[in-house]
Each structure stands twice: as structure tokens, then as C-alpha cells.
C-alpha positions in Angstrom: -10.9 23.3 25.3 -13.5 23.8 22.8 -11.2 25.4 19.9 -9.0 22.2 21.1 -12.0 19.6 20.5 -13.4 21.3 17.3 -9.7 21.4 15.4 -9.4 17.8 16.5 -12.6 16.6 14.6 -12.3 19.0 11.6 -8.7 17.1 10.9 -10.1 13.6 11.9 -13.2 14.1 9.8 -13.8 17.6 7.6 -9.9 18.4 6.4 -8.7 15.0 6.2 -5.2 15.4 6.2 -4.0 12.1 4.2 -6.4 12.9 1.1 -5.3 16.2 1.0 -1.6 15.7 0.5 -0.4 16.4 -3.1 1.7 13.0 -2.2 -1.7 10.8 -1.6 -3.8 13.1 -3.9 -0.9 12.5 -7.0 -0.1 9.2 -6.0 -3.2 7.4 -8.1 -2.4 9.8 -10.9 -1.4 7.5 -14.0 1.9 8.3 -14.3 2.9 7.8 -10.8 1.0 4.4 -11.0 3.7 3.6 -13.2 6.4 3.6 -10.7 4.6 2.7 -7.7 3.2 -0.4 -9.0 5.9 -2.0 -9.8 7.9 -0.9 -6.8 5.1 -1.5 -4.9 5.1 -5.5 -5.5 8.4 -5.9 -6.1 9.1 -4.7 -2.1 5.6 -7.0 -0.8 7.4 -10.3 -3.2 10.7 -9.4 -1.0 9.1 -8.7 2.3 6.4 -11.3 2.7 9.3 -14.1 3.2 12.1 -12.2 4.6 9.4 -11.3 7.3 8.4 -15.2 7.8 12.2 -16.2 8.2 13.0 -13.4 10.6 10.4 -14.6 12.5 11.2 -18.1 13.0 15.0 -17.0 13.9 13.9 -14.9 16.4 10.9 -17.4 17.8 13.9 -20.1 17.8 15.6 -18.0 20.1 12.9 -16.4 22.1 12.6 -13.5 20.9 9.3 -13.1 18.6 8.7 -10.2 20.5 11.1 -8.1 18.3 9.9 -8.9 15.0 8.6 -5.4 14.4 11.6 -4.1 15.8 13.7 -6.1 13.7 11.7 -5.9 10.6 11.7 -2.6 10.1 15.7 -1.7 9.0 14.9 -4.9 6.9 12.1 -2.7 5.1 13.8 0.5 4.5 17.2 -1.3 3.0 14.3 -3.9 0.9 12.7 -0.6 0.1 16.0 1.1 -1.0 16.4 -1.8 -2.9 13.8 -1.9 -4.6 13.8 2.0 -6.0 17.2 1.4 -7.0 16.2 -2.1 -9.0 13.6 0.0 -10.7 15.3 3.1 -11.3 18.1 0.8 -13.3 15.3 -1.0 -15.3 13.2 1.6 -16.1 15.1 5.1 -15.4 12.5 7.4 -17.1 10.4 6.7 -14.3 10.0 9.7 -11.5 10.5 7.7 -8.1 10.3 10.6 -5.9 8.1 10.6 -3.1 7.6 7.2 -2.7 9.5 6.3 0.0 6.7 6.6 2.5 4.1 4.6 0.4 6.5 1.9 -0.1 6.7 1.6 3.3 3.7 1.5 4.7 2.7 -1.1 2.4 5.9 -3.5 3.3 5.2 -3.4 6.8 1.4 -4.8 6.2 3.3 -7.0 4.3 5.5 -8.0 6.8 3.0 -7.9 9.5 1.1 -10.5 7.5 3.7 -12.9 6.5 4.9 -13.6 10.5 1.5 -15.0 11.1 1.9 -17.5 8.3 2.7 -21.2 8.9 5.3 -22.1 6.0 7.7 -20.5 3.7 5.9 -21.2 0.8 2.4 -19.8 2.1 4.9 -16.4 2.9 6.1 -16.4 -0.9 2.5 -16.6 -1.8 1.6 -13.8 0.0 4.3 -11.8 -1.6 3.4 -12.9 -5.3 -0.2 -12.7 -4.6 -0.2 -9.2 -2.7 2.6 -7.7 -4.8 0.5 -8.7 -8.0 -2.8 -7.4 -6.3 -0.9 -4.1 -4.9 -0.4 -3.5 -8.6 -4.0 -4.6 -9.8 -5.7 -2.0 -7.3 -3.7 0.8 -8.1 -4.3 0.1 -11.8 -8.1 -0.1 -11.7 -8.0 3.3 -9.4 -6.0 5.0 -11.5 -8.4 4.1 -14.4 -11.1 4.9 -12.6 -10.1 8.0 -11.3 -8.8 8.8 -14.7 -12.2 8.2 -15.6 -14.0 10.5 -13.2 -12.0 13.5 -14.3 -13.7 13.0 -18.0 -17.1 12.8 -16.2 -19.4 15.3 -15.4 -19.2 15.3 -11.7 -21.5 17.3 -9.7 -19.1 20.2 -7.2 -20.4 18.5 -4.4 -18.2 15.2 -4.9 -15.7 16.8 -7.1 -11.8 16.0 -5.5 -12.0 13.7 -2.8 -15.1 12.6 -2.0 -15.6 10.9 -6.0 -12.5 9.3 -4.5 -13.8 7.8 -1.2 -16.8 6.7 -3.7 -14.0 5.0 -5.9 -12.6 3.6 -3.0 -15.5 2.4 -1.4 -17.0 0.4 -5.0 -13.7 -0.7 -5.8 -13.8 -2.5 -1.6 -16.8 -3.9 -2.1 -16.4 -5.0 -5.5 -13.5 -7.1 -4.1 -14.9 -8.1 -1.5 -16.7 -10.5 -3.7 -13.4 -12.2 -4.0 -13.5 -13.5 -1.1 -16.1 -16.2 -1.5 -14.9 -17.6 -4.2 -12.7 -20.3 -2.2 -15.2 -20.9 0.5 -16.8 -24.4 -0.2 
């Protein structure tokens, strides 16, 4: 039970499984900003307001329950759609492995946009989000781009300079979020 208890908290906190995939660990890298940027907010613009309007079809009928449920073969053909869009406009870009990022970042979109009041507040969300996906990934990429010309001490070499990225990079919008407050 012990064995059990100590694997379970070396993967949740020592070996952290998500910053140690090549896919997450190469996914800030500069060139695969490239493609996931622009796939990235192209699939939020789409998703935000097909989200709000499968919504209020299924809350019409009594069924808001199954917006996830419905939302999600919405994403992955939006998603399909929106690697084959890209791949046509800009073909020497490699789209591979991006399937699962795209994803998980439509269905926060998605998840957003049903709690929304109109249409026009859903598309928005998508222009806004889809612009600011692309923004972040930008300024990490730069930054981590950055880091790797620095003399970094071993200790926070890999991913720990990248949770320090991370967290500056939070807090530094985070000061955003004032800025409407009157």
C-alpha cells in the first residue's frame, strides 16, 4: 500500500507526467507555435458560438443537460476542420500531434460560451480567446526561447524554468483583469 501511495505522489508531484511528454515539452517550441496558434484560434472563433447555439436548442427542448455530450462530436469534426483549413493555407506546416491540444482547448471554449447570455457575447469569446490562445503561446515561446540562451542554473534547467515562465507570464495577466473594473 505504501509502494501504491508513494508512486501516486511521485506522478502527481515529482515526475509530472504532462511536462514530461515530448508532445507538451515540444509543443511551445517555436516552430510548433506556428501551427498551433493559428489552429488553436481558428477552432476557439468556431467553437465559442456553435457551443452557445447548441445550447439554446437543446435548453428549448429540455435538454441542457446534454450539451457536453453533444458538444463534443461538434469539436472533433470543428477540430478536423480546422487542421484541414490550415494544412491547405499553409501546407509547410507540421500539424502532427495536435489533435489532443486542439481539443482540450475547444472544449474550455465550449464550456465557456454555454454560460453566455447572447450570440454576440459567444462570438466575442471566440475572437477574443482565439486571438489571446495565440498571444500566450507567442510570448511563451519567446520566452522560453529565451531561457534556452540564458545561463540557467541545473537546478531549474527543463521544466521547472518552465513552471517559472508559466507562473510570471499568469500573473503578469492577471493585471488584465482590472483594467475594466470601474
Amino acid at each position: 500500500m505504501t509502494d501504491f501511495l508513494f508512486a501516486l505522489i511521485g506522478a502527481a508531484l515529482v515526475s509530472n507526467l504532462i511536462l514530461g511528454l515530448p508532445l507538451a515539452a515540444d509543443a511551445l517550441r517555436h516552430a510548433r507555435v506556428q501551427a498551433l496558434g493559428p489552429a488553436g484560434a481558428l477552432l476557439i472563433l468556431f467553437a465559442a458560438p456553435v457551443s452557445w447555439l447548441v445550447q439554446q436548442a437543446l435548453s428549448a427542448t429540455g435538454l441542457a443537460y446534454l450539451h457536453l455530450l453533444a458538444c463534443l462530436p461538434l469539436l472533433a469534426g470543428l477540430g478536423w476542420l480546422c487542421l484541414a483549413l490550415l494544412a491547405r493555407l499553409r501546407p509547410a506546416l507540421d500539424l502532427t500531434g495536435l489533435w489532443p491540444l486542439l481539443l482540450g482547448n475547444g472544449l474550455g471554449a465550449m464550456v465557456l460560451a454555454a454560460t453566455l447570455d447572447d450570440f454576440a457575447s459567444s462570438m466575442a469569446l471566440g475572437i477574443g480567446g482565439g486571438l489571446g490562445f495565440w498571444l500566450v503561446l507567442q510570448l511563451m515561446s519567446d520566452l522560453i526561447e529565451r531561457t534556452g540562451r540564458c545561463d540557467v542554473p541545473a537546478a531549474f534547467r527543463g521544466a521547472p524554468i518552465l513552471l517559472v515562465v508559466a507562473g510570471l507570464t499568469g500573473l503578469v495577466f492577471l493585471g488584465f483583469g482590472g483594467l475594466g473594473a470601474a
